[in-house]
C-alpha positions in Angstrom: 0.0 0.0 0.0 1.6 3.2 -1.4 0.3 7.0 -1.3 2.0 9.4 -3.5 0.1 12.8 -2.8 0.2 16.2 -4.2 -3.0 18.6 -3.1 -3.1 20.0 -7.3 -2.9 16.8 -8.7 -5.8 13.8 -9.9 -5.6 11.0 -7.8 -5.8 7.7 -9.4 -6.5 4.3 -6.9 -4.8 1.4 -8.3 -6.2 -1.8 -6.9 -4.2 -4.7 -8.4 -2.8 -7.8 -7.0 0.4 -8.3 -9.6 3.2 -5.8 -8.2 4.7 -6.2 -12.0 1.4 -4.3 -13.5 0.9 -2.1 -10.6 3.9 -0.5 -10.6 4.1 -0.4 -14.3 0.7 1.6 -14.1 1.6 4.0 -10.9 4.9 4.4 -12.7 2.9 5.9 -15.7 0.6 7.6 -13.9 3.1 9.0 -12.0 5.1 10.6 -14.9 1.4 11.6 -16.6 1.1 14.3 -13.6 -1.4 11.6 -11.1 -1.2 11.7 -7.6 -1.3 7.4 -6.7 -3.0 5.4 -4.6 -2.1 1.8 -4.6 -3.4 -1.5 -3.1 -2.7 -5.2 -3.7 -6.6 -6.4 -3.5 -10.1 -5.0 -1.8 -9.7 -5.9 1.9 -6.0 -3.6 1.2 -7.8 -0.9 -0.6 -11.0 -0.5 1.7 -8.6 -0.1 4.6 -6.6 2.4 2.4 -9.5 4.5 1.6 -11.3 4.5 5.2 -7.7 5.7 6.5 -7.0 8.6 4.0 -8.7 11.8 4.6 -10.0 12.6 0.3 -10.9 10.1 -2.1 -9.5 9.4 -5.2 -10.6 11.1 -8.2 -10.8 8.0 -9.7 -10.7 3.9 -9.5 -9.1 0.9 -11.6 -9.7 -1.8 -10.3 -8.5 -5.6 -11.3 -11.1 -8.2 -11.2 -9.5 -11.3 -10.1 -7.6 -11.2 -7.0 -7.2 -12.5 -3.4 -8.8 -11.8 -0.3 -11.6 -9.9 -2.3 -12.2 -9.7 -6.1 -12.7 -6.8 -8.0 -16.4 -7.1 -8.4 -17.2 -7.4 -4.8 -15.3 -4.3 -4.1 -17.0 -2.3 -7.3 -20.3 -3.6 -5.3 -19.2 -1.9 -1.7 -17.7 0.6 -3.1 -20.9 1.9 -5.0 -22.9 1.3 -1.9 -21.0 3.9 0.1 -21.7 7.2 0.1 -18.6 8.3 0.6 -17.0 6.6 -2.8 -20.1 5.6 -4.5 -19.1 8.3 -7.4 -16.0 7.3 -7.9 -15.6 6.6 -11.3 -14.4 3.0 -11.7 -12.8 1.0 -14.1 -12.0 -2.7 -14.2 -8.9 -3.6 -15.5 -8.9 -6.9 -16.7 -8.1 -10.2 -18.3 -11.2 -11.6 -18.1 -12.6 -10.7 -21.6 -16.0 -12.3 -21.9 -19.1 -10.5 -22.8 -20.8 -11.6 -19.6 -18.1 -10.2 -17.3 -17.9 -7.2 -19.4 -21.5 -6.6 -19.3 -21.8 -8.0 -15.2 -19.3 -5.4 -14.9 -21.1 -2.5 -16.5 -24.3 -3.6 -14.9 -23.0 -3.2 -11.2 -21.5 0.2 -12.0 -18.2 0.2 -13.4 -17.6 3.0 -15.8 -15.2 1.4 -18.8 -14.2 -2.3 -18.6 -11.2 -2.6 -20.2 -9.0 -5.5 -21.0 -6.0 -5.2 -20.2 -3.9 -7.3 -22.9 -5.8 -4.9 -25.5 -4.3 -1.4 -23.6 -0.9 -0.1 -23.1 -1.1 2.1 -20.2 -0.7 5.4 -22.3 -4.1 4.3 -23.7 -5.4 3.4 -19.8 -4.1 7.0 -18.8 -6.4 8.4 -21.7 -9.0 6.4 -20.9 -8.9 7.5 -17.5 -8.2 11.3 -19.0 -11.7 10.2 -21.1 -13.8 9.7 -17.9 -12.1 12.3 -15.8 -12.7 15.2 -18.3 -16.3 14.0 -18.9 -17.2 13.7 -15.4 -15.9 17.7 -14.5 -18.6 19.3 -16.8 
C-alpha cells in the first residue's frame, strides 16, 4: 500500500494484486502528472481509503484477486456514500461478454481489457472519464 500525494494533482486508486502491473501503471501515472494510490486487492484498498482523509478522483480496479475480487469491491464501493461516485474502471483479463457486461451492470464506468491497452491508452481512458465527469 503506497500513497504518493500532491494537493493540485488527480488521484488515481490502483487496486491490483500483480506488483509487475501495478507498478508499471503507478509508474505511468506518476510521470502523466497523477497523484497514486495503490493496493494489492479490496480488503488492502478499503482499509486504504477508510484511512485517508480525500478520495480518489478515480478507481481501476482488477477483477481477479485475493482476499476480495474486483467485483465485490466495485459492489461496496458503490454502496457507500462516501466513494459511490468514484468513477471506476476494471482492469482486466477476463474478456468475456458476460463479465464485461456484469461489470457495466453493477457500475463500473469502462471495462477494459487489459492485454488490449498499453497504459498510455489506460491514462487516456482514465483522462476520457475524468474530463467527462468535471462538466
Amino acid at each position: 500500500m503506497k500513497i504518493m500525494s500532491d494537493e493540485n494533482k488527480k488521484t488515481v486508486l490502483i487496486v491490483e494484486d500483480d506488483s509487475f502491473l501495478s507498478d508499471m501503471y503507478q509508474t505511468k501515472f506518476s510521470v502523466s502528472g497523477y497523484n497514486v494510490l495503490l493496493a494489492q486487492n479490496g480488503m488492502q484498498c478499503l482499509e486504504l481509503l477508510r484511512n485517508n482523509t480525500s478520495a480518489p478522483d478515480i478507481a481501476l480496479l482488477d477483477v481477479v484477486m485475493p482476499k476480495m475480487d474486483g467485483l465485490e469491491l466495485l459492489e461496496l464501493l458503490k454502496k457507500d456514500d462516501r466513494t459511490k461516485n468514484i468513477p471506476i474502471i476494471l482492469l482486466t483479463n477476463l474478456g468475456q461478454d458476460k463479465d464485461v457486461k456484469k461489470g457495466l451492470e453493477m457500475g463500473a464506468d469502462m471495462y477494459l481489457i487489459k492485454a488490449h491497452y498499453t497504459p498510455s491508452q489506460v491514462v487516456e481512458k482514465v483522462e476520457e472519464i475524468l474530463n467527462k465527469s468535471s462538466k
